[in-house]
C-alpha positions as CSV (number, residue, x, y, z in Angstrom):
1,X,0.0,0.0,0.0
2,X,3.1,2.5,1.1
3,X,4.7,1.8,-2.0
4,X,1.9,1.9,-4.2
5,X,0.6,5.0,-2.6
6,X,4.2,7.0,-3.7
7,X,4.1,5.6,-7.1
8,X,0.5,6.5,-7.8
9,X,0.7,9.6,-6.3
10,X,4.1,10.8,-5.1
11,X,3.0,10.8,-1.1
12,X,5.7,9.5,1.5
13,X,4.1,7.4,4.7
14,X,5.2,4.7,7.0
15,X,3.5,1.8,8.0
16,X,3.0,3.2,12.0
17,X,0.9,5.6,9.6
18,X,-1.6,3.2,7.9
19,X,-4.5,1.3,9.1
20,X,-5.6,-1.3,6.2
21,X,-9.3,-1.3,6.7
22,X,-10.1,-4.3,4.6
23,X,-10.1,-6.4,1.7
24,X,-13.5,-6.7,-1.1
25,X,-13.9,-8.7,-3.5
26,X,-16.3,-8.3,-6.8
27,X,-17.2,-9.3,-9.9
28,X,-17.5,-6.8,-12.7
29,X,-18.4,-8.4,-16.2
30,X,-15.3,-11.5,-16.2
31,X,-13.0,-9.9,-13.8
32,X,-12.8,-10.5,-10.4
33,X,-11.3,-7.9,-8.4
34,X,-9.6,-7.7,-5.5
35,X,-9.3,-3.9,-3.3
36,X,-7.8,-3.2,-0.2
37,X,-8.8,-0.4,1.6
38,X,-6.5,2.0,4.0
39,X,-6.5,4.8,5.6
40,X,-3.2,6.8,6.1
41,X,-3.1,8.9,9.2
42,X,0.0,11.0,8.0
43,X,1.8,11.7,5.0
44,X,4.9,13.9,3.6
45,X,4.4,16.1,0.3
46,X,1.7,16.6,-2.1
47,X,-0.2,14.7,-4.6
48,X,0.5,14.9,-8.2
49,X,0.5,13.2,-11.4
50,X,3.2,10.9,-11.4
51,X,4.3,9.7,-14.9
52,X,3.0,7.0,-17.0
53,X,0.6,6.2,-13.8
54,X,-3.3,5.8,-13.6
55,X,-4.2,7.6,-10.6
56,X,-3.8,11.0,-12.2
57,X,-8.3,11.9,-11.5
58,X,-8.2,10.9,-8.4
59,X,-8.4,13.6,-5.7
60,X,-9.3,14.5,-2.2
61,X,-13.0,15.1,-1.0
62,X,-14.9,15.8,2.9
63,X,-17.0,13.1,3.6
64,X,-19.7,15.1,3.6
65,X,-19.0,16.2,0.3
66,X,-18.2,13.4,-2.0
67,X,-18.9,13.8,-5.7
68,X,-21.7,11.7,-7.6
69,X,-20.1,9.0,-9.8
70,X,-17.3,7.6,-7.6
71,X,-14.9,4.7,-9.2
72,X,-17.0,1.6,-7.8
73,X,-14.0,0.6,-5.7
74,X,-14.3,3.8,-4.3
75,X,-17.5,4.0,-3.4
76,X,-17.6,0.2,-1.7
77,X,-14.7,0.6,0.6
78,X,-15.9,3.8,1.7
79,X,-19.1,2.5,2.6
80,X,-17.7,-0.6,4.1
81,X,-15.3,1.6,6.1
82,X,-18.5,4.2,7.0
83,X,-21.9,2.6,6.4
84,X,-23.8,5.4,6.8
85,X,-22.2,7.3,3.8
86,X,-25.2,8.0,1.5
87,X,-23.3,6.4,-1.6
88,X,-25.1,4.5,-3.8
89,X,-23.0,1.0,-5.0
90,X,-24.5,-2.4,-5.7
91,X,-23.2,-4.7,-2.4
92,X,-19.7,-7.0,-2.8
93,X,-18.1,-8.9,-0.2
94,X,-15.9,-6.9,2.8
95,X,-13.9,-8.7,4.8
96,X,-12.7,-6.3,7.8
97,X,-9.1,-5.9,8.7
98,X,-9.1,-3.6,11.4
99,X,-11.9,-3.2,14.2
100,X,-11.4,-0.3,15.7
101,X,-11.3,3.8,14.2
102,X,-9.4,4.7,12.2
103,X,-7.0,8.2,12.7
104,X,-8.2,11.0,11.0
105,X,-5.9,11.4,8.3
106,X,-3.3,14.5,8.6
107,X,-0.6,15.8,6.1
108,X,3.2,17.0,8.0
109,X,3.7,19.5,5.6
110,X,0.2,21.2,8.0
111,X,-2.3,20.6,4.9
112,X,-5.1,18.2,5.6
């Protein structure tokens, strides 16, 4: 996840600084996918497109503002990780990593 996490989108963490949440599994048209959710509590630098990667539309939302039309990993782990999200997904299967909250994720460079 650490690793993948600075290749997709240049952002420094340690593990001390990640909680994995879970992992789903689903079944869109014949591919079976496997996601694991996270949630980093601290990170160094700022996102930005890193080169000849596909994570280049994601970006950083409030809870309470999430846009309509979420990747469907997306919107699955979120809900998994907060049920009461009013995100609209059809169901998959969540197996929970972690069973306690999460930190409330904080950038060092003072941004959150």
């Amino acid at each position: 996840m650490i690793r993948e996490l600075a290749e997709e989108t240049g952002l420094i963490t340690r593990p001390d600084d990640v909680t994995l949440l879970g992992t789903l599994v689903d079944h869109v048209d014949d591919v079976v996918r496997v996601t694991v959710g996270a949630v980093v509590g601290a990170w160094q630098g700022r996102p930005a497109k890193q080169p000849e990667e596909s994570a280049d539309n994601c970006a950083r939302y409030p809870l309470d503002r999430l846009p309509d039309g979420l990747c469907v990993c997306s919107a699955r782990i979120l809900t998994a990780w907060r049920p009461g999200l009013p995100i609209d997904h059809a169901p998959a299967y969540f197996t929970p990593h972690a069973h306690h909250k999460a930190p409330t994720a904080t950038a060092t460079d003072g941004r959150a």
